[in-house]
DOPA-40251 format. One record per residue: x, y, z of N, C-alpha, C in turn; residue number from 1. Coordinates in nm, 4 decimals. Example, Ala and Ser with C-alpha at 12.3 -4.5 7.8 and 13.67 -1.06 7.14 Angstrom:
@npx: 1.3190 npy: -0.5690 npz: 0.7800 capx: 1.2300 capy: -0.4500 capz: 0.7800 cpx: 1.3200 cpy: -0.3300 cpz: 0.7800 seq: 1 $
@npx: 1.2850 npy: -0.2250 npz: 0.7080 capx: 1.3670 capy: -0.1060 capz: 0.7140 cpx: 1.2900 cpy: 0.0030 cpz: 0.7870 seq: 2 $
***
This chain:
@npx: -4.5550 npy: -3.0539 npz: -1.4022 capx: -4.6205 capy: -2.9291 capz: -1.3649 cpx: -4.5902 cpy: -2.9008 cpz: -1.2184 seq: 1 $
@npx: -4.5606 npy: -2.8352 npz: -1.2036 capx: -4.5459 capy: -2.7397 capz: -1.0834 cpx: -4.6699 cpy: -2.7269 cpz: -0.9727 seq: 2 $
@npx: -4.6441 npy: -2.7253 npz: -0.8557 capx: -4.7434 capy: -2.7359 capz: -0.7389 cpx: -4.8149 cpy: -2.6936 cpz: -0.7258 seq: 3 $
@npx: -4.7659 npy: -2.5185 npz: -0.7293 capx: -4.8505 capy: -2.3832 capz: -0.7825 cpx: -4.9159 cpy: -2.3738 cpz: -0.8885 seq: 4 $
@npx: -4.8675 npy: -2.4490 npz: -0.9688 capx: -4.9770 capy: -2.4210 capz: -1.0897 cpx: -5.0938 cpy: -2.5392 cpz: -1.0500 seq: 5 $
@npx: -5.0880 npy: -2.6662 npz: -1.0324 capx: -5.1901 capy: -2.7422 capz: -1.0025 cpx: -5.2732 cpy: -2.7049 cpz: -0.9323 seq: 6 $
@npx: -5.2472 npy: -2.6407 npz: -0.7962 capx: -5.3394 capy: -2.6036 capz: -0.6946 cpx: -5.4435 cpy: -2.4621 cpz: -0.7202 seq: 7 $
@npx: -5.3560 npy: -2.3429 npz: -0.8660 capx: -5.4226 capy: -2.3117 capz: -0.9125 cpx: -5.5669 cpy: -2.3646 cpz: -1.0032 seq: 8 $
@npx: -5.4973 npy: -2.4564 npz: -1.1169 capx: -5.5861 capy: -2.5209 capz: -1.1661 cpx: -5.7108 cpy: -2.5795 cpz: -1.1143 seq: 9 $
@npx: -5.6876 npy: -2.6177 npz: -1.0439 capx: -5.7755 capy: -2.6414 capz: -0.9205 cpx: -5.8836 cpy: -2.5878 cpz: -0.8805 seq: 10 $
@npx: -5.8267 npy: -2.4402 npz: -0.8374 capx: -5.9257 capy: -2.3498 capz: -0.7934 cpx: -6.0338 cpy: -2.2869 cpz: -0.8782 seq: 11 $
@npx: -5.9596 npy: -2.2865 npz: -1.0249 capx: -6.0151 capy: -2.1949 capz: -1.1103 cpx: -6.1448 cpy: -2.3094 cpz: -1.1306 seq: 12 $
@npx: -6.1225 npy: -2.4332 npz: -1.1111 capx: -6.2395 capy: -2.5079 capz: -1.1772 cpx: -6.3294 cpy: -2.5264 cpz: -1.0404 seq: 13 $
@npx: -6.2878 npy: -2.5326 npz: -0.9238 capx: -6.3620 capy: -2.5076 capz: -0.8049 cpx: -6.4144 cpy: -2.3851 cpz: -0.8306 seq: 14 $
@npx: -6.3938 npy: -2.3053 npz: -0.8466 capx: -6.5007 capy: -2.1596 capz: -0.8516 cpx: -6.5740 cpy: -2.1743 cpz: -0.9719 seq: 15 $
@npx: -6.5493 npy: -2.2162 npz: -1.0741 capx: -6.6386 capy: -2.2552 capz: -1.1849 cpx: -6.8047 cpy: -2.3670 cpz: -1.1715 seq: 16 $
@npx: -6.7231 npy: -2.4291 npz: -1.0551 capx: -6.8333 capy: -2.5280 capz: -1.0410 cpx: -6.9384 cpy: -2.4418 cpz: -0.9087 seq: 17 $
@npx: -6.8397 npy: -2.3953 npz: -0.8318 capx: -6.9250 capy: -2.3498 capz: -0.7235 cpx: -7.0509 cpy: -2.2242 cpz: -0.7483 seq: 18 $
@npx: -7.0015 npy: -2.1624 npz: -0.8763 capx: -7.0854 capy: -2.0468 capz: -0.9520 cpx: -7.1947 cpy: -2.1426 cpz: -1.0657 seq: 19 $
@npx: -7.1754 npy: -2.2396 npz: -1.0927 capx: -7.2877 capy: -2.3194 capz: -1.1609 cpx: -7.3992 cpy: -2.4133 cpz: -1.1103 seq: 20 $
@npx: -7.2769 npy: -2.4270 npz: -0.9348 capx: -7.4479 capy: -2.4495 capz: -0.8962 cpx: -7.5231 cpy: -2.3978 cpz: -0.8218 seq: 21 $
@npx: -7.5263 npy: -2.2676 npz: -0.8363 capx: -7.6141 capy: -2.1317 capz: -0.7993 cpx: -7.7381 cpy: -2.1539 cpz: -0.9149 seq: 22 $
@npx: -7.8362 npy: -2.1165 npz: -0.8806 capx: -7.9276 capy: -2.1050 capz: -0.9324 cpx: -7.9235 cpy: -1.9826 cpz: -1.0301 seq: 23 $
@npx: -7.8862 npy: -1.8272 npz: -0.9861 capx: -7.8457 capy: -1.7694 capz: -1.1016 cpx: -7.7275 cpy: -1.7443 cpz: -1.1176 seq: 24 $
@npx: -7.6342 npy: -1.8074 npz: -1.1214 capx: -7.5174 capy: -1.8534 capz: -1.1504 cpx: -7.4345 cpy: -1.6984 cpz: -1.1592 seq: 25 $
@npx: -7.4497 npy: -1.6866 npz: -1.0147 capx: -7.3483 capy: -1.5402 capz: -0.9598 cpx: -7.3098 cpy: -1.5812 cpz: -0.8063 seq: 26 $
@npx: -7.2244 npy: -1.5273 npz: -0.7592 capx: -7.1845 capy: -1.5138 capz: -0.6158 cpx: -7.0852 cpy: -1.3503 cpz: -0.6403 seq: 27 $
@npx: -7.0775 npy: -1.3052 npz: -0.4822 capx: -6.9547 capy: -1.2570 capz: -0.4594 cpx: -6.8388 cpy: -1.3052 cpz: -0.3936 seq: 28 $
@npx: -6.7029 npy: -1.2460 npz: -0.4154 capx: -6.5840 capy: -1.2938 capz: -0.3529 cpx: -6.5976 cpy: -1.3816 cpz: -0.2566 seq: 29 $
@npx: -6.6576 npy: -1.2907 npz: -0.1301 capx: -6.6070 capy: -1.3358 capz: -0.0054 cpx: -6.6716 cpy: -1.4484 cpz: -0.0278 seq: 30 $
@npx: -6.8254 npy: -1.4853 npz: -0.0722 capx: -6.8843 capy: -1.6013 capz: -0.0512 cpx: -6.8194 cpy: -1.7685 cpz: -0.1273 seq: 31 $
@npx: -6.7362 npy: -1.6783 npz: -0.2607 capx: -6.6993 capy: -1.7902 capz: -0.3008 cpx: -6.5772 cpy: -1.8321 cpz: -0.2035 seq: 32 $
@npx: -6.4961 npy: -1.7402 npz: -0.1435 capx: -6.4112 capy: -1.7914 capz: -0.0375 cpx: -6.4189 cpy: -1.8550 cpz: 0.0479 seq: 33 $
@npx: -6.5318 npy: -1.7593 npz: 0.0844 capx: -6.5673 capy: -1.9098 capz: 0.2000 cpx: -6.6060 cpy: -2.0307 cpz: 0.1601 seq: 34 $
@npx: -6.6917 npy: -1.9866 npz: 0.0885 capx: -6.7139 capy: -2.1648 capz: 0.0081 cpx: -6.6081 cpy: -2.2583 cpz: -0.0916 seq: 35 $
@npx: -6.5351 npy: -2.1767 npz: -0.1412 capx: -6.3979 capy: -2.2617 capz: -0.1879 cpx: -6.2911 cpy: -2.3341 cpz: -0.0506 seq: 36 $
@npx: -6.3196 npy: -2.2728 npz: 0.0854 capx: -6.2653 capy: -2.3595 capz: 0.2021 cpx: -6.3145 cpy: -2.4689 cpz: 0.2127 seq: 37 $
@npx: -6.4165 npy: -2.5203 npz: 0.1988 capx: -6.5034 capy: -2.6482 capz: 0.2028 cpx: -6.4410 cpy: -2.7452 cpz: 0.0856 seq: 38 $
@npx: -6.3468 npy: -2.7038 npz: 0.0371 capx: -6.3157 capy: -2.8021 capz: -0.0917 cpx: -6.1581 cpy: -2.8104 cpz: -0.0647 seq: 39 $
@npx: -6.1255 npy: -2.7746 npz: 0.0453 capx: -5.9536 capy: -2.7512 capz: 0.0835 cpx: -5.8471 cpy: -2.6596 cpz: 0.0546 seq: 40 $
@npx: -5.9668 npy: -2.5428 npz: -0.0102 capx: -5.8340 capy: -2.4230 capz: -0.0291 cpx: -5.8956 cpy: -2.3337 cpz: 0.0608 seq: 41 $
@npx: -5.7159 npy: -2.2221 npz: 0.0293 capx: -5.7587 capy: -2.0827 capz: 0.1761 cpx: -5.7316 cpy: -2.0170 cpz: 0.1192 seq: 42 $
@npx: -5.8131 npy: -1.9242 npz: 0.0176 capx: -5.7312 capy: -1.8405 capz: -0.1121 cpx: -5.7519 cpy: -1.7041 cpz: -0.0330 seq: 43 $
@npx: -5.5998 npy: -1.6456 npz: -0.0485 capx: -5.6268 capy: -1.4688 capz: 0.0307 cpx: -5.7505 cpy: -1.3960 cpz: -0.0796 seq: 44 $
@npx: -5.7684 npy: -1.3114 npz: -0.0243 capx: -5.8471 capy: -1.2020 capz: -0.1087 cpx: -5.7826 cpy: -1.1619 cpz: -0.2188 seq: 45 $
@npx: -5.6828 npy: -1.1339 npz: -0.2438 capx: -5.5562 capy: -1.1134 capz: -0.3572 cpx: -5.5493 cpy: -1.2232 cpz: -0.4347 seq: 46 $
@npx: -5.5614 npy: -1.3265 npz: -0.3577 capx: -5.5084 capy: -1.4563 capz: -0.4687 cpx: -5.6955 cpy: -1.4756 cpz: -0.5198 seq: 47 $
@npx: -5.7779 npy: -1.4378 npz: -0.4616 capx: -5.9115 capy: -1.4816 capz: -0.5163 cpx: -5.9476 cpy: -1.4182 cpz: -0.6144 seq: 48 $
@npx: -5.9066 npy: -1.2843 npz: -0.6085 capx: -5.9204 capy: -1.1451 capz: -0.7288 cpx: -5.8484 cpy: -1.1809 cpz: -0.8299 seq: 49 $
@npx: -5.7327 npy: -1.2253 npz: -0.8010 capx: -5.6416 capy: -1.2786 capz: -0.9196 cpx: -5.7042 cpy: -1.3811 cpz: -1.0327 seq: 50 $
@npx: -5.7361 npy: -1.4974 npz: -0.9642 capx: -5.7934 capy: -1.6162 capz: -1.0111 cpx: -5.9333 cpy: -1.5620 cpz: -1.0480 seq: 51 $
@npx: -5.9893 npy: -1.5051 npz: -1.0212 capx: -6.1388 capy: -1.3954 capz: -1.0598 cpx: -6.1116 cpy: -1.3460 cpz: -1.1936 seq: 52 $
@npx: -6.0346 npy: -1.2406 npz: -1.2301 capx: -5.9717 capy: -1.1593 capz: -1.3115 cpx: -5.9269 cpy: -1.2576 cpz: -1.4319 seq: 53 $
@npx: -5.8482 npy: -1.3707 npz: -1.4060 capx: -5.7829 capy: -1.4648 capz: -1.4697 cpx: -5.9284 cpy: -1.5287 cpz: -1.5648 seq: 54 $
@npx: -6.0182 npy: -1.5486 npz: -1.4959 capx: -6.1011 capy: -1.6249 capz: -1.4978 cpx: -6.2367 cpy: -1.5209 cpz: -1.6335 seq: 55 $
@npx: -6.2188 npy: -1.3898 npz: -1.5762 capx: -6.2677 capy: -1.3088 capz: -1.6980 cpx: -6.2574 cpy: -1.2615 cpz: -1.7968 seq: 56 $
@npx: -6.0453 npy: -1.2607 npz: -1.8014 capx: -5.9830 capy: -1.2762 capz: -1.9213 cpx: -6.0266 cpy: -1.3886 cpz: -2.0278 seq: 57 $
@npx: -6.0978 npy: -1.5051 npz: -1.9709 capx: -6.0611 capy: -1.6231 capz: -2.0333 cpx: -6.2047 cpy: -1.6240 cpz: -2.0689 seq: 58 $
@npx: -6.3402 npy: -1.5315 npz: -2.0333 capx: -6.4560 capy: -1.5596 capz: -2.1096 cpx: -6.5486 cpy: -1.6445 cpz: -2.0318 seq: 59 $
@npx: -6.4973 npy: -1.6461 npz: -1.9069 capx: -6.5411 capy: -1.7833 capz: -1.8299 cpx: -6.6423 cpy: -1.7275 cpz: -1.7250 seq: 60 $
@npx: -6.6371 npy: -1.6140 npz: -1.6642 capx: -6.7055 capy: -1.5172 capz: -1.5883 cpx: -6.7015 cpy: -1.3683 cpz: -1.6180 seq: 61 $
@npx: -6.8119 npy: -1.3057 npz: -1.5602 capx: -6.8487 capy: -1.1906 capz: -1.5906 cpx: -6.7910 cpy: -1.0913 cpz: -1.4432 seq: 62 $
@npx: -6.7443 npy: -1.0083 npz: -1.4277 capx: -6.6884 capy: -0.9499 capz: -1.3079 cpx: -6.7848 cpy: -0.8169 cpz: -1.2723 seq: 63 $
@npx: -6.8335 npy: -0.7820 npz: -1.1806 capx: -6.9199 capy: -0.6517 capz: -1.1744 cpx: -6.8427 cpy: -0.6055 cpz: -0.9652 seq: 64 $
@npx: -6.8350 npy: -0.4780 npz: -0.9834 capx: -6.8319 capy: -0.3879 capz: -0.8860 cpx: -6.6982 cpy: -0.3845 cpz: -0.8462 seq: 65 $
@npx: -6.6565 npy: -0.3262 npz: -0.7130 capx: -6.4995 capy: -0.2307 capz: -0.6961 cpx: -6.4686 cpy: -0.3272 cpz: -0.5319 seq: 66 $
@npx: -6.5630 npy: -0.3078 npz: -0.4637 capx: -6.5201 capy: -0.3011 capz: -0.3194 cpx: -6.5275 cpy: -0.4825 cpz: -0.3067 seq: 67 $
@npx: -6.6680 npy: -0.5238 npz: -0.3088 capx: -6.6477 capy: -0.6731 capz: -0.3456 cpx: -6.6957 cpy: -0.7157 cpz: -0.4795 seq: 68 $
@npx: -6.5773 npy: -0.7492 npz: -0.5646 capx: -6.6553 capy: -0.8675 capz: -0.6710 cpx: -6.7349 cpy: -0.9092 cpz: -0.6631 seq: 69 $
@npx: -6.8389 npy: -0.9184 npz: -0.7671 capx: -6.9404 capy: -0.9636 capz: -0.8080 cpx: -6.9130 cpy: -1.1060 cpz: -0.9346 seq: 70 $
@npx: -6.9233 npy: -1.1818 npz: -0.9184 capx: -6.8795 capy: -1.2750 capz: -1.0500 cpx: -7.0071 cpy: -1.3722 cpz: -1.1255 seq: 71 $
@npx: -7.0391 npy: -1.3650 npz: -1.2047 capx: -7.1387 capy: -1.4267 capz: -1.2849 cpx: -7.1221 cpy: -1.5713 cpz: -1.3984 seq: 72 $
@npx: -7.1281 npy: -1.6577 npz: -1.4135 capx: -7.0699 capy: -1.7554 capz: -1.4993 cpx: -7.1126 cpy: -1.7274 cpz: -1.6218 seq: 73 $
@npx: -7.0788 npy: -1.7385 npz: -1.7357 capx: -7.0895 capy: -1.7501 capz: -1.9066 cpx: -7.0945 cpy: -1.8658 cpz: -1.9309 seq: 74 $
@npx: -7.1587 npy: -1.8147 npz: -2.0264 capx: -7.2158 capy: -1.9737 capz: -2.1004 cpx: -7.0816 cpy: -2.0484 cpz: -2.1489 seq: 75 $
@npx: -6.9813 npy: -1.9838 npz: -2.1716 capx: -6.8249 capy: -2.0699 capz: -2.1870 cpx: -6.7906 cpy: -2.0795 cpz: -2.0586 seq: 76 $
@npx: -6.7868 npy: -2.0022 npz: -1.9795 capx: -6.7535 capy: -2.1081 capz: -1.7888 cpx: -6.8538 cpy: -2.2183 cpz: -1.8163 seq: 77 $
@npx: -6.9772 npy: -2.2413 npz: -1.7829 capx: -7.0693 capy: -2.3318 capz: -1.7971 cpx: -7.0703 cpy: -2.4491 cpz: -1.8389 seq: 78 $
@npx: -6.9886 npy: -2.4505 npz: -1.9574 capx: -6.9082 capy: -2.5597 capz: -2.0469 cpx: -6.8035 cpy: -2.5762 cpz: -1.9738 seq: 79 $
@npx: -6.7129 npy: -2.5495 npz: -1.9333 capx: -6.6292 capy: -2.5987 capz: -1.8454 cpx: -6.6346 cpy: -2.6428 cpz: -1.7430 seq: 80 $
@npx: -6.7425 npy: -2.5913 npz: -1.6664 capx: -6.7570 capy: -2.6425 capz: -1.5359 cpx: -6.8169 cpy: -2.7933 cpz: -1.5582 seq: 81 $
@npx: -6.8730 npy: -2.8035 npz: -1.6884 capx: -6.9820 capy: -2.9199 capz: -1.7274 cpx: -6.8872 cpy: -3.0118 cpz: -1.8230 seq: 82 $
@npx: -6.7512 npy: -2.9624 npz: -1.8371 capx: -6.6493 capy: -3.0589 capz: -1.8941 cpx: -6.7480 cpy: -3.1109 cpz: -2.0561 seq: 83 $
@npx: -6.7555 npy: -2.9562 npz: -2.0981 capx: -6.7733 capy: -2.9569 capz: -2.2266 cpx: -6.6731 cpy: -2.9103 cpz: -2.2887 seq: 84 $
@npx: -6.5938 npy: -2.8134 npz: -2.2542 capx: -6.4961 capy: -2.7171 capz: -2.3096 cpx: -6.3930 cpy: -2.7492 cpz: -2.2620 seq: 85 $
@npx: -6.2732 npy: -2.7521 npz: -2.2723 capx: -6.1494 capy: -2.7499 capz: -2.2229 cpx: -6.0668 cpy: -2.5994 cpz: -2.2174 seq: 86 $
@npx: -6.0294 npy: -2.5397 npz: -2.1491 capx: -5.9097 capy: -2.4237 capz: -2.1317 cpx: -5.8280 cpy: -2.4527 cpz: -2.0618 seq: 87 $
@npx: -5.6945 npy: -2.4197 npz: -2.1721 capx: -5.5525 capy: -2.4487 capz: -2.0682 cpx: -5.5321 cpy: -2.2998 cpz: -1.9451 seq: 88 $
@npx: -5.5190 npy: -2.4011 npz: -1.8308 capx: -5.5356 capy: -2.3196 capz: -1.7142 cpx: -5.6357 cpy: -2.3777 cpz: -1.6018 seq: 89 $
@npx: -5.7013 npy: -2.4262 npz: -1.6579 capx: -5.8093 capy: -2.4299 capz: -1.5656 cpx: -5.8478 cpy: -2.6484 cpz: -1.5644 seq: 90 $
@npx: -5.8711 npy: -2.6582 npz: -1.4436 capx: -5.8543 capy: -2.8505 capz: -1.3806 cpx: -5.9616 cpy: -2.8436 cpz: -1.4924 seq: 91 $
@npx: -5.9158 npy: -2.9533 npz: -1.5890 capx: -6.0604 capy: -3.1113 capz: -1.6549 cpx: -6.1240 cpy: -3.0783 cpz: -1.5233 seq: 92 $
@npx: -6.2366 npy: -3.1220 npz: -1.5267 capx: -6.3454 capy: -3.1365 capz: -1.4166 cpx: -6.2917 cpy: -3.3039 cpz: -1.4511 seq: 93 $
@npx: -6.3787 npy: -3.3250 npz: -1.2837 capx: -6.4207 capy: -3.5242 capz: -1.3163 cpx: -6.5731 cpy: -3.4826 cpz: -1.3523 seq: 94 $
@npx: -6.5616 npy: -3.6133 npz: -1.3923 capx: -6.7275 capy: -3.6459 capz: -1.4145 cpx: -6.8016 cpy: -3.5908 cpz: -1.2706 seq: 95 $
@npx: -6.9234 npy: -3.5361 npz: -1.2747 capx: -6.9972 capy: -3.5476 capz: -1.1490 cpx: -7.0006 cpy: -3.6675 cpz: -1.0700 seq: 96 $
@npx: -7.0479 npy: -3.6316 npz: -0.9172 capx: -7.0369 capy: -3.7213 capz: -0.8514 cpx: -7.2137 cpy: -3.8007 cpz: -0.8346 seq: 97 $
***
C-alpha cells in the first residue's frame, strides 16, 4: 500500500474516533483540524472536506452546512470507531488504550 493511502487511512479513523468521543458525537471542520494535529496530521481544509465527504459517502458521518462543516457520527461510524465494523478505506482501530 502506498503512503498516501495509509496516512489517509489513518485520518479517516482519527476523525472517527475524535467525533465519538464527543459527548454528542458532532464537531465542526476547523475543530476537528485542529484536533486531528494532536495525533500528527496537518490536513488542509480541502484535504479535510475531502476525507469528510469520503467519510459520508460511506454512512459513517452525517455532513450539515456550506461555509463550515458540520459532521455528526452514525451509528455505522460508531462501530468503526469501536472496531466493530470494518470498511475498506478507513485504519482497523487498535484496541483502546
Amino acid at each position: 500500500m502506498k503512503y498516501d493511502a495509509v496516512v489517509i487511512e489513518h485520518l479517516r479513523i482519527t476523525l472517527l474516533r475524535l467525533l465519538e468521543e464527543q459527548p454528542g458525537r458532532v464537531l465542526n471542520e476547523s475543530i476537528l483540524g485542529d484536533m486531528s494535529e494532536g495525533y500528527g496530521f496537518a490536513p488542509s481544509r480541502d484535504r479535510l472536506r475531502t476525507e469528510l465527504r469520503w467519510l459520508e459517502e460511506q454512512g459513517l458521518v452525517n455532513l450539515a452546512g456550506e461555509a463550515c462543516l458540520v459532521a455528526t457520527l452514525t451509528e455505522r461510524g460508531e462501530d468503526v470507531a469501536r472496531c466493530r465494523v470494518m470498511v475498506p478505506g478507513v485504519k482497523r482501530p487498535s484496541p483502546r488504550r
